[in-house]
C-alpha positions as CSV (number, residue, x, y, z in Angstrom):
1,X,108.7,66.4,108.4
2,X,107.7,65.6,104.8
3,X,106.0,62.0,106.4
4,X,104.2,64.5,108.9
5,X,103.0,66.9,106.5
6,X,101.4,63.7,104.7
7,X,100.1,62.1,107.8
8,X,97.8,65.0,108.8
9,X,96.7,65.8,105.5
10,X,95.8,62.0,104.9
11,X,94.0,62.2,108.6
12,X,92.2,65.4,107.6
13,X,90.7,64.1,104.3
14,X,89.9,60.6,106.1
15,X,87.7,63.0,108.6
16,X,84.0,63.0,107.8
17,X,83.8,66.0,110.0
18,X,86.4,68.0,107.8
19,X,84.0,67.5,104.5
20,X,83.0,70.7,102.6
21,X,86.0,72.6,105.1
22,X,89.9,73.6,104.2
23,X,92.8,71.2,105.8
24,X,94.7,73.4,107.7
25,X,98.2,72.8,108.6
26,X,100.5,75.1,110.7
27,X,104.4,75.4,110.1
28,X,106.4,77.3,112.4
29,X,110.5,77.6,112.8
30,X,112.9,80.8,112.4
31,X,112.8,82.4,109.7
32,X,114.3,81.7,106.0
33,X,114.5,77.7,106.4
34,X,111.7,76.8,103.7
35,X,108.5,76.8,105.1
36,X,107.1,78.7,102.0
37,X,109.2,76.6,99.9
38,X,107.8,73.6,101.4
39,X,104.3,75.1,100.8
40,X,105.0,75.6,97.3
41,X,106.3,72.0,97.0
42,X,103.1,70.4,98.7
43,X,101.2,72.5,95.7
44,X,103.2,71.2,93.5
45,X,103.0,67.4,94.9
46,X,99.3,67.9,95.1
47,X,98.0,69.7,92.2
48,X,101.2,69.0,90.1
49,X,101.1,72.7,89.5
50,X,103.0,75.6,91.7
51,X,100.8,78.1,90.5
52,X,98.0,76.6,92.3
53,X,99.4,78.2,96.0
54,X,98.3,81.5,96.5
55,X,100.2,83.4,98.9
56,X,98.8,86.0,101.6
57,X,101.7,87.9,103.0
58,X,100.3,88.9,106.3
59,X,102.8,91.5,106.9
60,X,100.3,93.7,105.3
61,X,97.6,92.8,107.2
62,X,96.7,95.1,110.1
63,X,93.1,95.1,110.5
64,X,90.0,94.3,108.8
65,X,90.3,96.2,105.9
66,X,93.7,95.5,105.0
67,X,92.5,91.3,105.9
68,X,90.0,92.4,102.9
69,X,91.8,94.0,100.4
70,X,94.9,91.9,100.8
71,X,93.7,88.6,101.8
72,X,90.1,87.9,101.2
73,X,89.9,89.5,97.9
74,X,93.2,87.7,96.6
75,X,91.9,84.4,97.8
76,X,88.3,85.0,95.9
77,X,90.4,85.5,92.9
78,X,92.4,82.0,93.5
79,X,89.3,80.5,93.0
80,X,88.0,82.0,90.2
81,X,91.0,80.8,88.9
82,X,90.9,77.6,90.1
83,X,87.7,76.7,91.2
84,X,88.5,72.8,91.7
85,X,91.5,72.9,93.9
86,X,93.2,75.6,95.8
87,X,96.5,75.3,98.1
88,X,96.3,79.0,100.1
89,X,99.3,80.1,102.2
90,X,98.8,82.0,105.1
91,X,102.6,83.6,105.4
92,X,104.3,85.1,108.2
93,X,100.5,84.7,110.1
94,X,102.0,85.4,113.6
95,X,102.2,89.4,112.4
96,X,98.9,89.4,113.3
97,X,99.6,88.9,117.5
98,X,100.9,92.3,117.4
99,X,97.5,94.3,115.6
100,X,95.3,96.2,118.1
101,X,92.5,94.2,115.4
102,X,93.8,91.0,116.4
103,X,90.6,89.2,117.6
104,X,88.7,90.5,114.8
105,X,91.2,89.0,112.3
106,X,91.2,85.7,114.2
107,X,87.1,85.6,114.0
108,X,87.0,86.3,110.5
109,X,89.7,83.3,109.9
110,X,87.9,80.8,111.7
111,X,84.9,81.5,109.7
112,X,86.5,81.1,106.7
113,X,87.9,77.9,108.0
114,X,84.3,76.5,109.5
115,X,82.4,77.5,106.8
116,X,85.4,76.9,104.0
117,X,83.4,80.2,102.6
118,X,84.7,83.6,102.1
119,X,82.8,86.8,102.0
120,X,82.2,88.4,99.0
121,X,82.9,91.6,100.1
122,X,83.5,93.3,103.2
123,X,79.3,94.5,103.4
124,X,77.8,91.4,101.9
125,X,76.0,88.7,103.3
126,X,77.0,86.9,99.8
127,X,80.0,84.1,100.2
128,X,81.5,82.3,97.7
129,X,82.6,78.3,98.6
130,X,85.8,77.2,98.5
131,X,86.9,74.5,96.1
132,X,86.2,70.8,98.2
133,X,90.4,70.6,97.6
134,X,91.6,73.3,99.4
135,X,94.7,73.2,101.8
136,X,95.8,75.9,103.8
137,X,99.0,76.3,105.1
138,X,99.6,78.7,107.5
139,X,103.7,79.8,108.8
140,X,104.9,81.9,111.8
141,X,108.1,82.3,113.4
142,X,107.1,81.8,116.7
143,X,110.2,79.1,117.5
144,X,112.5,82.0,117.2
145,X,110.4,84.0,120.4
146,X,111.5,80.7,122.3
147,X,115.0,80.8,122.2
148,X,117.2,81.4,125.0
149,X,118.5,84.6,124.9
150,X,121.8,85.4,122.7
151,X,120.5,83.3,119.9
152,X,121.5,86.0,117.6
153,X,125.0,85.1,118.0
154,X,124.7,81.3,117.8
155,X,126.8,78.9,115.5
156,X,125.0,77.1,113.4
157,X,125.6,73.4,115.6
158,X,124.6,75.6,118.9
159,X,121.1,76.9,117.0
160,X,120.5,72.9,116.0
161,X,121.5,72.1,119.4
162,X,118.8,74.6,121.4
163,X,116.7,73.3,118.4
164,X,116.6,69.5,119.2
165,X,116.4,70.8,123.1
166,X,113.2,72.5,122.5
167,X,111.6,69.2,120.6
168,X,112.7,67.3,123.5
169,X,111.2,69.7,126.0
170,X,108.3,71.9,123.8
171,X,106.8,73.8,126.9
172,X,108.8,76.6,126.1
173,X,107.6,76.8,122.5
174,X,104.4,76.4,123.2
175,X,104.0,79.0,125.9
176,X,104.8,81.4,123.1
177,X,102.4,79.9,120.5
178,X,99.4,79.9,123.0
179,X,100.0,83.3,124.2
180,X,100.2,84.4,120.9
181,X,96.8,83.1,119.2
182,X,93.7,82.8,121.0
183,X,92.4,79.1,122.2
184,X,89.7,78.8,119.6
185,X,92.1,79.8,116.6
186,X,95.1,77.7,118.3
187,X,92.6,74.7,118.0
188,X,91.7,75.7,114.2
189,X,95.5,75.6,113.0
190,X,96.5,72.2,115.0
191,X,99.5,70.9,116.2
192,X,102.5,73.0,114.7
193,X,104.8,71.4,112.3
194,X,108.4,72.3,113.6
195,X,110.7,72.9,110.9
196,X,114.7,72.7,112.2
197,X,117.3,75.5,111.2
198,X,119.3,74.7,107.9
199,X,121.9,72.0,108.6
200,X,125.4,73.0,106.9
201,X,124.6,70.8,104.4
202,X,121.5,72.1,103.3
203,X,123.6,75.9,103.8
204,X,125.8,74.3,100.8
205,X,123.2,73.1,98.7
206,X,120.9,76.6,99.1
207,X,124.2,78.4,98.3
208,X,125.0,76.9,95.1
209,X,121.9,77.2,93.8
210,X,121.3,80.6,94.9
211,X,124.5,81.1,93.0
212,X,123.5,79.7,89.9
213,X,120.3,81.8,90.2
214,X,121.8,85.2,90.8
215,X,124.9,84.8,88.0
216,X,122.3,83.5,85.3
217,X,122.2,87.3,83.9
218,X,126.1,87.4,83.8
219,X,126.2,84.1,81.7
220,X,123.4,86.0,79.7
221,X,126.3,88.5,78.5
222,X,128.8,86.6,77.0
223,X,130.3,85.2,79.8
224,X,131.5,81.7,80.0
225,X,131.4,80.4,83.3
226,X,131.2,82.0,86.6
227,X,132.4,80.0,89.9
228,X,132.6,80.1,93.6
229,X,135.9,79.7,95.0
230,X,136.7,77.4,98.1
231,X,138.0,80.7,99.8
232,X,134.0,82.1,98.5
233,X,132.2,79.1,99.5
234,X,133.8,79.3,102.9
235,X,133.0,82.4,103.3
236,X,129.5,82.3,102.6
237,X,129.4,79.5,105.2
238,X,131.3,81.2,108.0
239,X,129.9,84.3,107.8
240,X,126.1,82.5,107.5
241,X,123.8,84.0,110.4
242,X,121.8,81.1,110.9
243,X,118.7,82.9,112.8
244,X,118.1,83.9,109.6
245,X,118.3,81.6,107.3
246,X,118.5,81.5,103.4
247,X,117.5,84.8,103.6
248,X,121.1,85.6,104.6
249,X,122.3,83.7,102.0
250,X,120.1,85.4,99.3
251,X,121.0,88.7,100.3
252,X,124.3,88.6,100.7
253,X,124.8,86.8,97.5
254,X,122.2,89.9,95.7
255,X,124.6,92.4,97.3
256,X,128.0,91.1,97.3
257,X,128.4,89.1,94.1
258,X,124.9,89.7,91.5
259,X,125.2,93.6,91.9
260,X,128.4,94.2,92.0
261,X,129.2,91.5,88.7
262,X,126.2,93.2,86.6
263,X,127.4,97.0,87.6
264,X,130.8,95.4,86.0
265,X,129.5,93.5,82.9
266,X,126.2,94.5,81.6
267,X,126.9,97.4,79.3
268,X,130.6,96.2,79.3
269,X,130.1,96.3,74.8
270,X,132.0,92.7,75.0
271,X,135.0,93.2,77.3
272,X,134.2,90.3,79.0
273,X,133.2,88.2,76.3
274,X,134.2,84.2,76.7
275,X,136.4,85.0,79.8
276,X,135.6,82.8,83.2
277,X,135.4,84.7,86.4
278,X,136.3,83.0,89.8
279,X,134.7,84.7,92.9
280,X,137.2,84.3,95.8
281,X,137.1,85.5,99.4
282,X,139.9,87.9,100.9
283,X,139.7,87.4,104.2
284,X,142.6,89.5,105.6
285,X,141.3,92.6,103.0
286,X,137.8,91.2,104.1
287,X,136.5,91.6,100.4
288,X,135.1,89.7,97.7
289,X,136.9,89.6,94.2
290,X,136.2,88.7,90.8
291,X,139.3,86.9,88.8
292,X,138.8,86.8,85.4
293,X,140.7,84.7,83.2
294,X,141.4,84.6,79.7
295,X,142.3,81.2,78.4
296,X,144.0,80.2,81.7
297,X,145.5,83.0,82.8
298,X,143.6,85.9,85.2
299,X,143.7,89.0,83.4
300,X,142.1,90.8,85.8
301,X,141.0,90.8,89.2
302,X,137.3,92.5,90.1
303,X,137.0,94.3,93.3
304,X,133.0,92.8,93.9
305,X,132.2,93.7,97.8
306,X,133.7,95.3,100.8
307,X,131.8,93.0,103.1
308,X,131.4,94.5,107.0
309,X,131.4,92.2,110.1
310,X,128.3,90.5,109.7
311,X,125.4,90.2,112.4
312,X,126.7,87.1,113.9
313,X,129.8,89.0,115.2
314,X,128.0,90.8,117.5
315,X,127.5,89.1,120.7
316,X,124.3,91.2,122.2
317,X,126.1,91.4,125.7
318,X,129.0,93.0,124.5
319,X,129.2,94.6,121.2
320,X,125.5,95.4,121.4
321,X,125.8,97.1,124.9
322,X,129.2,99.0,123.8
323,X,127.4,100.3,120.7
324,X,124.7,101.7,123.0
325,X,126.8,103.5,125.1
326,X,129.2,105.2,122.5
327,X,126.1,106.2,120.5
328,X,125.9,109.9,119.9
329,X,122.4,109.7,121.0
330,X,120.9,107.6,123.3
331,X,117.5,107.1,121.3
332,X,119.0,107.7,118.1
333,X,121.8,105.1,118.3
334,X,119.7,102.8,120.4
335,X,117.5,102.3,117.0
336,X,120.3,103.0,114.5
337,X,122.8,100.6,115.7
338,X,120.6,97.7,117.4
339,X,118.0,97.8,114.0
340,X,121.1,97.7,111.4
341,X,122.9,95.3,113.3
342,X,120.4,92.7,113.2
343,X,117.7,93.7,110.4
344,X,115.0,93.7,109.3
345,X,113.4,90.5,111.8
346,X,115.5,91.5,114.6
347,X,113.9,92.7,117.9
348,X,113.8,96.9,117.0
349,X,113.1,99.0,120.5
350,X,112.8,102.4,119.2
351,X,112.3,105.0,122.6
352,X,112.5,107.9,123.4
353,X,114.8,109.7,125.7
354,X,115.3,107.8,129.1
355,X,114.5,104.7,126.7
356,X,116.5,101.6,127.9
357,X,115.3,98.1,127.0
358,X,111.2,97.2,126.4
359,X,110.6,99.9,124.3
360,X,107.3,100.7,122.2
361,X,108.1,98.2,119.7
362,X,107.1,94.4,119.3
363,X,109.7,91.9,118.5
364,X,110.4,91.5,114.7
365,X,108.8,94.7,114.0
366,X,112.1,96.8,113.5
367,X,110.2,99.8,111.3
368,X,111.7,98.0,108.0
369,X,114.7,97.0,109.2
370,X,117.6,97.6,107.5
371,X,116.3,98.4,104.1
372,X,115.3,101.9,105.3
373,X,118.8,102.4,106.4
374,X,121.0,101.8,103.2
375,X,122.1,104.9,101.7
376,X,121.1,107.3,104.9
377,X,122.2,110.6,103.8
378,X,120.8,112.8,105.6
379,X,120.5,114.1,109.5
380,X,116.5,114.2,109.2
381,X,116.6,110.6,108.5
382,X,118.7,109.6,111.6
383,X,116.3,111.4,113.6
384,X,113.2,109.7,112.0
385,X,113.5,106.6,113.2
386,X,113.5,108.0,117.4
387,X,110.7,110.5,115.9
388,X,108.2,107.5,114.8
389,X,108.6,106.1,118.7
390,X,107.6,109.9,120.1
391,X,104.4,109.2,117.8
392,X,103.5,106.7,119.0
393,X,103.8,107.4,122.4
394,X,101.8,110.3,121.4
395,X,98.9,108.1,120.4
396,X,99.0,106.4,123.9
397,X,97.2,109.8,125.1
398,X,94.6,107.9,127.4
399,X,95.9,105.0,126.7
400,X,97.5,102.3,129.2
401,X,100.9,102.3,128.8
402,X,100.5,98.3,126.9
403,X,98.5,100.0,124.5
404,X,101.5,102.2,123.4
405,X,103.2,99.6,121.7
406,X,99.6,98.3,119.6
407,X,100.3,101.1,117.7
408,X,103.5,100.2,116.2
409,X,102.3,99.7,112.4
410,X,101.2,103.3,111.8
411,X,104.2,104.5,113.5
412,X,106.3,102.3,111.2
413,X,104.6,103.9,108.3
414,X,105.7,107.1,109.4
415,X,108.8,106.6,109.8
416,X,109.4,104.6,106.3
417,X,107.6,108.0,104.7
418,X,110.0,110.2,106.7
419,X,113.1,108.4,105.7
420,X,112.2,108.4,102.6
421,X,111.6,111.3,101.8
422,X,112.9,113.7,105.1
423,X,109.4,115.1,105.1
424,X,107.0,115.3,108.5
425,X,103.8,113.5,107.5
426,X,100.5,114.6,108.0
427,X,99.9,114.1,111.7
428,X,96.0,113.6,111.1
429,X,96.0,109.8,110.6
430,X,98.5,108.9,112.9
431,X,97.6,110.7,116.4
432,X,94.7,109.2,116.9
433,X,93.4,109.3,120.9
434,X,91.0,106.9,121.5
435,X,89.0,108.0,125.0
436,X,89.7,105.6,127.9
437,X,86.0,105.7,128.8
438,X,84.6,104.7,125.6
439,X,86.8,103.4,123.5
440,X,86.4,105.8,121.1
441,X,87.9,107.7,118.2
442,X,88.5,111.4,120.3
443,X,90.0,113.7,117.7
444,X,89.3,116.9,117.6
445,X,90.7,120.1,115.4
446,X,92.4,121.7,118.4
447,X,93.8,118.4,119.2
448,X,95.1,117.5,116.3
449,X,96.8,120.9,115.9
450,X,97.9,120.4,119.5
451,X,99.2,117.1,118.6
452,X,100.6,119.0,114.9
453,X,102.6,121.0,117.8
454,X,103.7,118.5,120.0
455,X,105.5,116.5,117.7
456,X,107.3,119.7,115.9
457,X,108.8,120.4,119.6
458,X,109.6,117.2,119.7
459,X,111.5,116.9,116.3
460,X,113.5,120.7,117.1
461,X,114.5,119.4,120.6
462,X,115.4,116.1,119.9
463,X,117.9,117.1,116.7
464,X,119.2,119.8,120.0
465,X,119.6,117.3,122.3
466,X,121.8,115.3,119.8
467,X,123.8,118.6,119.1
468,X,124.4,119.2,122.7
469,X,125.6,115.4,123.5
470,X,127.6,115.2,120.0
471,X,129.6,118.7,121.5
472,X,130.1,117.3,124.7
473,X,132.4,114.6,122.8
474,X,133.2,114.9,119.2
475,X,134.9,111.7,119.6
476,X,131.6,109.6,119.9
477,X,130.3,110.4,116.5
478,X,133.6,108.5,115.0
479,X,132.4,105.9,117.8
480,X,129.1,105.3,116.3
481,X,130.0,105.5,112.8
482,X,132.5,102.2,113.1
483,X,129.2,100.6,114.7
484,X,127.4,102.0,111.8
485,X,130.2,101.1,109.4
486,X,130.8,97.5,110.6
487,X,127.2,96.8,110.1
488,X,125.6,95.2,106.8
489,X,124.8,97.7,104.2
490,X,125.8,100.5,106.0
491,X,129.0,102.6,104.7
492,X,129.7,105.3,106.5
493,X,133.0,107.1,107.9
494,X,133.5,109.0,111.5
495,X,134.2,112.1,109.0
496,X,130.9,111.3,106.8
497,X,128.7,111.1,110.1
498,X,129.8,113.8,112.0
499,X,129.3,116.0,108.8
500,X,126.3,114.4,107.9
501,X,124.7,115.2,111.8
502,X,126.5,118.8,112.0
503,X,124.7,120.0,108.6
504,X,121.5,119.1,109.9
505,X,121.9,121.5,113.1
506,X,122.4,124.3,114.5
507,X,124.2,125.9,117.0
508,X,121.9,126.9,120.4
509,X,121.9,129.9,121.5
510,X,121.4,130.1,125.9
511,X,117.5,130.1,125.9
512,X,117.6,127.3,123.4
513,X,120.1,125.6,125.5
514,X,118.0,125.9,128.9
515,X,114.7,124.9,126.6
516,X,116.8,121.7,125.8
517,X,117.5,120.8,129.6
518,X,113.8,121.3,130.4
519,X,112.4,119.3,127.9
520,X,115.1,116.4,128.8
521,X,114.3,116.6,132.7
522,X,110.7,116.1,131.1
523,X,111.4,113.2,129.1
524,X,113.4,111.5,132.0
525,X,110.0,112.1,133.6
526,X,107.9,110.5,130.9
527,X,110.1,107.1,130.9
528,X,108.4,106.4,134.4
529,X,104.9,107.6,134.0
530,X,103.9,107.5,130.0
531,X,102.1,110.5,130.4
532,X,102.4,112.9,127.2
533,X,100.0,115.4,128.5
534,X,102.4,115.7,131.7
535,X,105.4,115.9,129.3
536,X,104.6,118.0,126.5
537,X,102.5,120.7,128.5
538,X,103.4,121.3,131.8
539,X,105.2,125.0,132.2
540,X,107.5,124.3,134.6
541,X,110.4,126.4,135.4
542,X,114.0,125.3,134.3
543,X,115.9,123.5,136.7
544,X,118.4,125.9,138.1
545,X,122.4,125.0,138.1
546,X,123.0,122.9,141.2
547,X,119.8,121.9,142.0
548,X,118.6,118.2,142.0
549,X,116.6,118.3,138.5
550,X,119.5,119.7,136.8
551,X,122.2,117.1,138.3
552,X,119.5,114.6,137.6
553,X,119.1,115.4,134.0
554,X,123.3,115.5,133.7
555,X,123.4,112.4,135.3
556,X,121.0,111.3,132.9
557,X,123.0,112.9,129.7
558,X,125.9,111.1,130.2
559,X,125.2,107.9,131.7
560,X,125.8,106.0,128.7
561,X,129.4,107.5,128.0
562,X,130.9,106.3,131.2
């Protein structure tokens, strides 16, 4: 890789064609194996100086103004900076394949890379040159997209396995990559550099040193030395989930070991002055300890972690499916269990009632992962997450039904705001209806109160919904909770759910009961024909006991609990 990365960028400079414009070099590979460390490293190499890369996270970029404010702005400041040499990283760059602003952001880029100019502002003619030594690197995860299916679950030798497969036989790979960028950008960013998952090695080496990284505070307070264990080191290597990387690695050592040592020394007034502290691994408990030892003998043994099966025990045709089913609501526990089982860059479909697989989501878009989940506390959170998916689907008011799932960024915002703060947002900058005709921004007073209206019935029901299926087995909410439970960073008892959903709701009364079946026949309805309007507004009468609607919607309502 490293001979590679040299190769094109001598080719580039040798190119008389390439003078006055940025080299530009594509890495791609799953995610948390180095590619930005390997960017940092070429700065470094190049400039002798790390601080010459400049990073644009395009996570953050959604359309043109965001691609201002985030991208072209921060790279005008680089070279203010550094007006002589410049390495720019283009991070995470395949986020943008899932923007409805997509081809705009693409045009934009390649006149920054023809040109090697950027514009001074958004409304200016004005551009300001890039320095004649400018390298940008740009990274996507596009590999992972090209994996067989049940990657998730892979040991480390199978991932390297299906790796060397695909560099023997790229067509799969590169399927993805050119459906995801259009031909003229494809031909901008070159060839892609494939980076291979971590070997176990390299799993050793990044732990270590992540190790001596996160206990660098600890040895700031007195302590003398802090180890890993061989029950710790193994630990960290069997319960590595290799899809993702050092960003496993990081985060479990953050969670399990840095946290839970600093909540124990910092601020200890000297307890654990000179002492040594061993980290080991108890498997059978299935926590990690701190022994701390005092002149040879342990004195004391540190409850750090109790660490939940990790992602990789899941196997998405079993466990997956099982979680699904024992959910106590389909939607809700469809995004609950699948997002918190594999995270923040795992494959998130958020629906609504009726949902099933392909929901209104993109791959690794999960509506911030598992991060929003830690420390859930209340009912109006759970229901959130299924919540942001109704809004979206809102949006796709005369829309096709592909252009439901554009929308996901604003609906991931929402749903962040409500599950931070249990509040319904302002519905004004999310429903917005663009006209089928025209293609243009529709949104009117009365609709947006309509809309305001809409999506309250939709929050009331679908909390009623989950009150009806939680009575009809009590059971299920102790089901879902182990999912929960087992998951990382979720810590929640069968007792602590079913309390926590059973504050949030009240009993129905007959009407509201009837009002509940209705709106579920119409959601069944909806999963078929994406039509909110027919949904939301049509006044039809309840389905009466024995007829087919009603045996349809029961058939419906328990289907996953068979």
């Amino acid at each position: 890789l490293t001979k590679a990365i040299i190769k094109k960028l001598a080719l580039a400079a040798a190119n008389p064609n390439l003078k006055g414009r940025p080299i530009v070099i594509y890495f791609d590979g799953t995610p948390g194996i180095g590619k930005t460390e390997i960017a940092k490293a070429v700065a470094e190499a190049l400039f002798d100086d790390q601080s010459r890369l400049t990073r644009i996270d395009f996570n953050e970029i959604v359309d043109l103004g965001t691609l201002y404010r985030f991208g072209i702005e921060k790279m005008n400041a680089a070279i203010k900076t550094n007006p002589e040499s410049q390495v720019i990283l283009w991070d995470e760059l395949h986020r943008i394949t899932h923007t409805p602003s997509k081809q705009l952001i693409e045009n934009t880029l390649m006149n920054v890379i023809d040109e090697g100019k950027l514009p001074k502002s958004p409304d200016s003619q004005e551009k300001i040159e890039m320095p004649g030594a400018t390298v940008i690197i740009a990274t996507g995860n596009m590999l992972e997209l090209a994996l067989k299916p049940g990657a998730r679950s892979m040991t480390n030798r199978e991932l390297m396995a299906e790796f060397r497969l695909i560099m023997r036989h790229p067509e799969q790979f590169l399927a993805v990559f050119e459906k995801s960028f259009g031909g003229a950008f494809r031909s901008r960013l070159g060839a892609p550099l494939l980076f291979s998952p971590l070997t176990d090695d390299e799993v050793d080496v990044l732990r270590d040193r992540l190790f001596e990284e996160n206990t660098k505070i600890i040895r700031a307070n007195g302590v003398k030395k802090v180890e890993l264990s061989k029950s710790a080191k193994e630990f960290f290597t069997k319960e590595y989930v290799p899809l993702e990387g050092g960003r496993w690695i990081r985060r479990a050592m953050e969670m399990y070991v840095e946290n839970a040592l600093v909540a124990e020394i910092v601020g200890s007034e000297g307890k654990y002055e000179g002492v040594s502290i061993e980290i080991v691994w108890d498997e059978k408990a299935r926590q990690l300890k701190g022994e701390v030892s005092r002149d040879g003998k342990v004195v004391e043994t540190l409850k750090l972690a109790d660490v939940p099966r990790t992602k990789s025990d899941y196997h998405p045709d079993v466990k997956e499916k099982t979680a699904w089913k024992t959910s106590a609501h389909e939607a809700m526990g469809h995004a609950l269990v699948r997002t918190v089982l594999y995270g923040a860059d795992a494959v998130a479909e958020i629906n609504t009632f009726g949902g099933g697989e392909g929901g209104w989501m993109e791959p690794n878009t999960s509506a911030a992962g598992e991060e929003m989940y830690q420390g859930t506390k209340s009912g109006i959170k759970l229901i959130a997450v299924m919540l942001a998916g109704h809004i979206a689907e809102l949006k796709a008011l005369g829309v096709s039904a592909n252009g439901a799932s554009s929308d996901f960024e604003r609906a991931r915002s929402v749903a962040q705001t409500m599950l931070l703060d249990g509040s319904m947002p302002d519905i004004a900058p999310i429903a917005v209806i663009k006209n089928p005709s025209t293609g243009q921004i529709d949104m009117s007073e009365a609709k947006k109160q309509e809309l305001e209206k809409k999506v309250t019935f939709l929050l009331e029901y679908s909390a009623k919904i989950a009150e009806m299926i939680i009575d009809k087995n009590r059971e299920l909410g102790d089901t879902v909770a182990k999912a929960l439970h087992d998951a990382p960073d979720m810590h929640m008892t069968g007792d602590d759910f079913r309390k926590l959903v059973e504050g949030k709701m009240q009993p129905l009364g007959d009407h509201e009961m009837e009002s509940a079946r209705q709106y579920a026949v119409q959601a069944t309805e909806f999963k078929s024909t994406l039509s909110c309007a027919t949904l939301l507004t049509k006044a039809e009468a309840v389905p009466a006991k024995g007829t087919s609607k009603f045996k349809a919607f029961w058939q419906w309502l328990t289907r996953w609990f068979r």
